[in-house]
N, C-alpha and C positions, 0 to 999 in steps of 0.2 A: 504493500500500500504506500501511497505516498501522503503523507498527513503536513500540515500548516500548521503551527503552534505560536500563537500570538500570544506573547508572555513570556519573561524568560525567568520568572521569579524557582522559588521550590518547587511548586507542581508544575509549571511548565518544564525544567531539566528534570523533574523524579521521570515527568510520564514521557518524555523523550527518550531517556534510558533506557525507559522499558522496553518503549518503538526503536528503537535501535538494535535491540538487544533480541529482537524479533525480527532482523534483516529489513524492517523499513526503511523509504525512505525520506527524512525527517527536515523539515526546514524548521529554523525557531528565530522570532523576531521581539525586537523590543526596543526601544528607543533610547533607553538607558546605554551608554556607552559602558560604564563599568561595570554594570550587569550582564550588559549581553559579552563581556571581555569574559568575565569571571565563569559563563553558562560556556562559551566557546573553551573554556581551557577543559570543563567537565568533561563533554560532547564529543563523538563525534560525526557531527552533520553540521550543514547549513548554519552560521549562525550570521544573521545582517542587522544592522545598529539602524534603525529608521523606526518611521510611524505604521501600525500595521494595519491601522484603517485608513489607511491611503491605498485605493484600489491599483494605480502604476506601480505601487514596492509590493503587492500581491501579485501582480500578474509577471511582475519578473523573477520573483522566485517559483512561478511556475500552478496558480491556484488554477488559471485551463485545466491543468492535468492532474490535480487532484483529487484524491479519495477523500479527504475531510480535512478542513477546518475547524481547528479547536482555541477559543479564544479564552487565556487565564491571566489575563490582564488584572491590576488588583483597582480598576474601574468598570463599573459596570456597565456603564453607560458605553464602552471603548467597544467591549466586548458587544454586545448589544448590536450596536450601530455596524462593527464590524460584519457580524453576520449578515444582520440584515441586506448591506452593502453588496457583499459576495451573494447573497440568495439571489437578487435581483438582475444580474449578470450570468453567476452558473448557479442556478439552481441544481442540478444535481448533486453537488457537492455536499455532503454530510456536514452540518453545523452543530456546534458544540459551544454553548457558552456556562462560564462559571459567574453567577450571579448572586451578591451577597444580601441586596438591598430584601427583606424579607417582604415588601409591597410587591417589588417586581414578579417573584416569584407566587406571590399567590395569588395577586391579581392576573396574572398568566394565566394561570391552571383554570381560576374560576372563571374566564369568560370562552375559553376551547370546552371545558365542559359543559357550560350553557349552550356553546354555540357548535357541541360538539357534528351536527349534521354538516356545517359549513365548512369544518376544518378536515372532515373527510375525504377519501378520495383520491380527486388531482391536485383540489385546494392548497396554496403553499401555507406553512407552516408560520405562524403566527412568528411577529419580528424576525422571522426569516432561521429561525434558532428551533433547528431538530428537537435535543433535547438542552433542556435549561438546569444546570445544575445548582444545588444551594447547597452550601458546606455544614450549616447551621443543620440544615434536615437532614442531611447523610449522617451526620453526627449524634443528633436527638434519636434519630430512628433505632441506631444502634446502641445506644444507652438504654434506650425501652427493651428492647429485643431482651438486651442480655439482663434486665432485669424481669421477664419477664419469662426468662428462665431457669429463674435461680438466684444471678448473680454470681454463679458460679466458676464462672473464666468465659476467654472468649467464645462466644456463643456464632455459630454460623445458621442461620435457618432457608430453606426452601419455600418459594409458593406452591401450595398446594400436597404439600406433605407433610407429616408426622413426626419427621426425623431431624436432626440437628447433630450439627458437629460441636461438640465440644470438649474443652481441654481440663483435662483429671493429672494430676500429680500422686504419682505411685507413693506411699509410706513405707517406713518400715515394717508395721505392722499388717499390711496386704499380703492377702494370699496368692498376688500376682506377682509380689517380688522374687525374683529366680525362676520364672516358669517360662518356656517358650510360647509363643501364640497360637502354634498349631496345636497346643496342650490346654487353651484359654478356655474353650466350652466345657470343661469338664468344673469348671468352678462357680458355672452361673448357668439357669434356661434363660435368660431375655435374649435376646436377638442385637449382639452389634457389630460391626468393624470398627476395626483402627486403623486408620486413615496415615497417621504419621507419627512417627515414635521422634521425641528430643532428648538426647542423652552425651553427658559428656562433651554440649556445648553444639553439637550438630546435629541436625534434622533428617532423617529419611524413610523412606517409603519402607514400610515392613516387609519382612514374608515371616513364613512359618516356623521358618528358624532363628527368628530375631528373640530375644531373652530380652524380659524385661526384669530393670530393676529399682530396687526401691532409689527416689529419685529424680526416676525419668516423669517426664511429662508425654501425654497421651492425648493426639488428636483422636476422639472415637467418634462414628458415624451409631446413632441409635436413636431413638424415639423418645420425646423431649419429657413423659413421662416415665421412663427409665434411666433418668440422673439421678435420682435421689440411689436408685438401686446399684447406679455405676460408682457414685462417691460413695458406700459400702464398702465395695470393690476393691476399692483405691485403699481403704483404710479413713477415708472421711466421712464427714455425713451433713445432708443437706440441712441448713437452717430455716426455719418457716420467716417469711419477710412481711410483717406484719404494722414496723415502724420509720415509717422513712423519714431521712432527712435531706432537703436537695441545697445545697449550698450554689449560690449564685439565682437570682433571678432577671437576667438578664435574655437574650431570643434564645438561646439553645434551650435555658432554664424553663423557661414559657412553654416552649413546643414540648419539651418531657413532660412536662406539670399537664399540660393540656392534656397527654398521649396517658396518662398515669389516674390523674383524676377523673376517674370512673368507672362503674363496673366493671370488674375482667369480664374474661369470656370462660364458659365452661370448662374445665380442665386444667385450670391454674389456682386452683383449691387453697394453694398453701402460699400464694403469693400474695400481696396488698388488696385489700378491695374497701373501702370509702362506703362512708354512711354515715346517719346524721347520729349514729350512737358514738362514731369511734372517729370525730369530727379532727381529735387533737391528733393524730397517728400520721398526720403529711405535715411534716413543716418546712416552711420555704427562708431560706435565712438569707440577707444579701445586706452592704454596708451601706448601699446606696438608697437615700429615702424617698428618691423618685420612684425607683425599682418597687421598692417594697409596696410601698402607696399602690401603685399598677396593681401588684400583684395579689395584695388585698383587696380588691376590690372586683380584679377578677376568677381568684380563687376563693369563696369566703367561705369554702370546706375548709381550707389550710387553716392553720396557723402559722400566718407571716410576722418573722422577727426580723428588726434592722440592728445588725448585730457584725462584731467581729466572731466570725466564726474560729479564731484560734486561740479565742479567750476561756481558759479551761474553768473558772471560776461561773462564768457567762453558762460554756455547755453541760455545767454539770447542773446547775441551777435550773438550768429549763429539763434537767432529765433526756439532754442527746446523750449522755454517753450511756444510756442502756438503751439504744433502738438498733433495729436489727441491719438497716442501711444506711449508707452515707452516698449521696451521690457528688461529686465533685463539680460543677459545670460551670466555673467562672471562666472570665477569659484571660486567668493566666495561670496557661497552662504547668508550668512549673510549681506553681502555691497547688496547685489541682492534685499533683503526689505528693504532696510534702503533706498537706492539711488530710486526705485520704488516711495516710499508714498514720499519722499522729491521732487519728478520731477511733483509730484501730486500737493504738495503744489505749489508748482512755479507755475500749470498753465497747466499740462499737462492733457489731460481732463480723460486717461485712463491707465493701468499698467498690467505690466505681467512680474512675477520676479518665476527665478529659484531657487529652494530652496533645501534643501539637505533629508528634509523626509515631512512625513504629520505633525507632530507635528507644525515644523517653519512652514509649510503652514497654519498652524490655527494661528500664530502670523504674521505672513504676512497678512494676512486676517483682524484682530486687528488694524494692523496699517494704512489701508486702501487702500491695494494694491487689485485691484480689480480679478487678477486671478493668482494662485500660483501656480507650479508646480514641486510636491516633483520628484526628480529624482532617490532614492535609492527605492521609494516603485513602479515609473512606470516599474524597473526592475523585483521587488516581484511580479506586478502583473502579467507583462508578463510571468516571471516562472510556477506561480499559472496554469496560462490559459492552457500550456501542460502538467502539471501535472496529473490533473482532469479527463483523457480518454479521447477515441476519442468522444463522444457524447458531451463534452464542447467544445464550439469553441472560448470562449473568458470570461477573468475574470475581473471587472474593480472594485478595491476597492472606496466606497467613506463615505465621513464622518468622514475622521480619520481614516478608516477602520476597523468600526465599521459592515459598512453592506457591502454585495456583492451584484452588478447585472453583472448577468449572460447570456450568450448566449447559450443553448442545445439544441441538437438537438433529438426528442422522438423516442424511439426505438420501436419495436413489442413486446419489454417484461415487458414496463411503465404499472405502475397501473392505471393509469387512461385516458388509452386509451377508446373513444366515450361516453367520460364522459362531462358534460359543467363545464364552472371555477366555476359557483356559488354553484355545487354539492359539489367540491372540497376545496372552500374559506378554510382557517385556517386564521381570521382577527391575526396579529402581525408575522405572522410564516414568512410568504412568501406572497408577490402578482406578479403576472402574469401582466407584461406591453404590450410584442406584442408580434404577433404571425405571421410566414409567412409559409404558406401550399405549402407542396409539389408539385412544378411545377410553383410554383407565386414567381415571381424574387425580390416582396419589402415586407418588413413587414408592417401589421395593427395593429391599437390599437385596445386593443382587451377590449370583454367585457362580462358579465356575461354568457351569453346567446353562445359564444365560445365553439366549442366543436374540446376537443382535438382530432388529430389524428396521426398514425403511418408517421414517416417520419418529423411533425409537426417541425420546428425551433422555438424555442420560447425566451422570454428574459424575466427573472423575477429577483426582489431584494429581498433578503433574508438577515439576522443576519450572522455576518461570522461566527460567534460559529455552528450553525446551516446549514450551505452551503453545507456538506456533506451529510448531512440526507437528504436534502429537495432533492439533485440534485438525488440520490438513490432514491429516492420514484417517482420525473418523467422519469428517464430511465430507472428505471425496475431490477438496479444491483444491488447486496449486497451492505450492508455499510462496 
């Protein structure tokens, strides 16, 4: 592919990297001379010092011949106007803008959904922008997610299935410590795989003969109501999340509090649920008295404090250090792990701190915050996921971003259409975790004896260096 990256800040070189690192090829622009020096020494591809909403410095790095346009300018309005600009010339070009302003975004959404008969079809796509990304909602989203599975580590979930990948830390006291995995059923009946083993500092694909030990860390594929019975497993055990605290009410704050305040849904029995009997059980803390004022006014379930939340005298007096969560979501990220493992220390029995990429989430993680969530890479990944063609329907990095699991869907021109996975196995390459057949509305864990076929959705982990070859070899396209 050949992709346009307008921005040369962190996410514009992260997700060049990637596009490089997948044989694309990449042009990245920015107007910043010292930045686009600094992205050029990173890089290697295209990098040009000018404005990238000027359609003559688009058309001489070549936007005729491109597969997409991705604009991560830290202006919205650049990004914005940029698409639109390239839509109205080449429309077929794949536009991608990263959009901070929370109006834009949702005034977006609600007038294509009102007006969704109009935006159908041949209709061009509203400001000329494919799809419109918010870093705020890629972020909030996954702070709900993983609280609303636990909070128990990173959480990965699927639409329209049952299963979720998440990460288990083996104890000493697990009866998985020293057992090989081809040996793993014989000490549980639920139904999982394990997706990727971390041990000794490095990540890889299992097989049968991989030994775990107490220690390691365990990406497992299983059913979001068999964590509590996998942290058994592990030698830990699920705590019921009954008393939150969300530190920061600021937009990310808002959208969790929004996403939070209110009934669950069926099957989350043991996680928070709001009522006017257990009114005090959410409270929203921030230092800002405009914030709080908002936020009382629009939560008036919560209890909104304007407070320093590292005032240990302050959290013990309002009774935070015996609630079951701490959600971290100010916007500095740094204070977001530090404040996390210290609410831990006091007494808080669990943590979920927003952080600013994967790196600080593997030191968030260090310091014993029990789930991190980078916000510049949930952006990388969301980009990734419409990059990839229509046969991807979703990217989710994990490990640092060391490996992809992926979401495809098989075409009629895959190599390994009416084949079974164990014909196909590459042990370290790739593994195939579920598969859902055309016309079947959930995915299964799938297993040797699976045979792929046309239409098949499937979801496997792969090496990102590797992501591109492996996904060309089940959809059947050129690399």
């Amino acid at each position: 592919m050949r992709i346009v990256i307008v921005g040369a800040g962190f996410t514009g070189v992260q997700l060049a990297k990637l596009l490089i690192a997948e044989k694309n090829q990449v042009v990245i622009i920015d107007n910043n001379e010292n930045i686009i020096r600094h992205a050029s020494n990173q890089l290697d591809c295209t990098a040009v010092c000018a404005d990238g909403n000027n359609l003559d410095t688009l058309e001489d790095v070549g936007i005729a011949k491109a597969d997409a346009l991705v604009c991560v300018t830290s202006s919205d309005e650049v990004n914005m106007i940029t698409c639109s600009l390239v839509d109205a010339v080449y429309p077929d070009v794949l536009k991608i803008a990263r959009v901070r302003n929370y109006a834009y975004y949702v005034n977006s959404a609600s007038a294509v959904k009102k007006h969704s008969i109009n935006f159908s079809g041949k209709r061009r796509p509203l400001y000329g922008i494919n799809y419109m990304i918010h870093p705020d909602v890629e972020a909030a989203d996954a702070i709900v997610q993983a609280v609303e599975n636990g909070a128990v580590g990173s959480i990965l979930s699927f639409d329209n299935s049952d299963y979720v990948i998440a990460r288990f830390t083996v104890s000493e006291k697990s009866s998985l410590d020293g057992i090989a995995l081809k040996n793993i059923r014989s000490k549980t009946d639920f139904k999982f795989l394990v997706s990727y083993v971390e041990q000794n500092g490095e990540t890889s694909l299992p097989s049968g003969e991989t030994i775990i030990s107490a220690g390691n860390t365990l990406g497992v594929l299983l059913d979001k109501n068999d964590v509590s019975s996998m942290l058994d497993l592990c030698g830990s055990e699920q705590q019921d999340i009954r008393r939150i605290v969300l530190i920061g009410a600021g937009r990310i704050g808002t959208i969790i509090a929004e996403k939070l305040i209110k009934p669950q849904k069926k099957g989350f029995g043991r996680l928070f649920q709001l009522s006017s009997k257990r009114s005090q059980d959410f409270v929203i803390i921030d230092t800002d008295d405009e914030l709080t004022k908002d936020a009382s006014e629009k939560f008036p379930e919560a209890r909104v404090l304007r407070a320093d939340a590292s005032d240990e005298f302050f959290l013990r007096e309002e009774g935070i250090v015996d609630f079951d969560l701490a959600i971290c979501a100010t916007h500095n990220h740094e204070m977001n792990m530090v404040l996390a493992a210290y609410l831990e220390s006091l007494g808080v029995k669990q943590s979920i701190s927003l952080v600013s990429s994967a790196a600080f989430g593997e030191i968030g993680t260090k310091l014993g915050v029990d789930v991190t969530v980078p916000l510049r890479d949930a952006v990388v990944d969301s980009i990734m996921s419409h990059l990839r063609g229509k046969s991807v329907k979703e990217i989710h990095t994990v490990t640092n971003g060391d490996f992809e699991v992926v979401e495809c869907e098989i075409t009629d021109k895959s190599k390994i259409l009416g084949k079974t996975l164990k014909e196909i196995s590459n042990p370290g390459t790739f593994l195939v975790l579920m598969n859902r057949k055309n016309g079947n509305d959930k995915y299964q864990i799938v297993d040797g004896n699976t045979v792929i076929s046309t239409d098949d959705h499937i979801v496997l982990i792969t090496e990102a260096e590797n992501s591109k070859k492996v996904l060309s070899y089940f959809s059947g396209s050129s690399e």
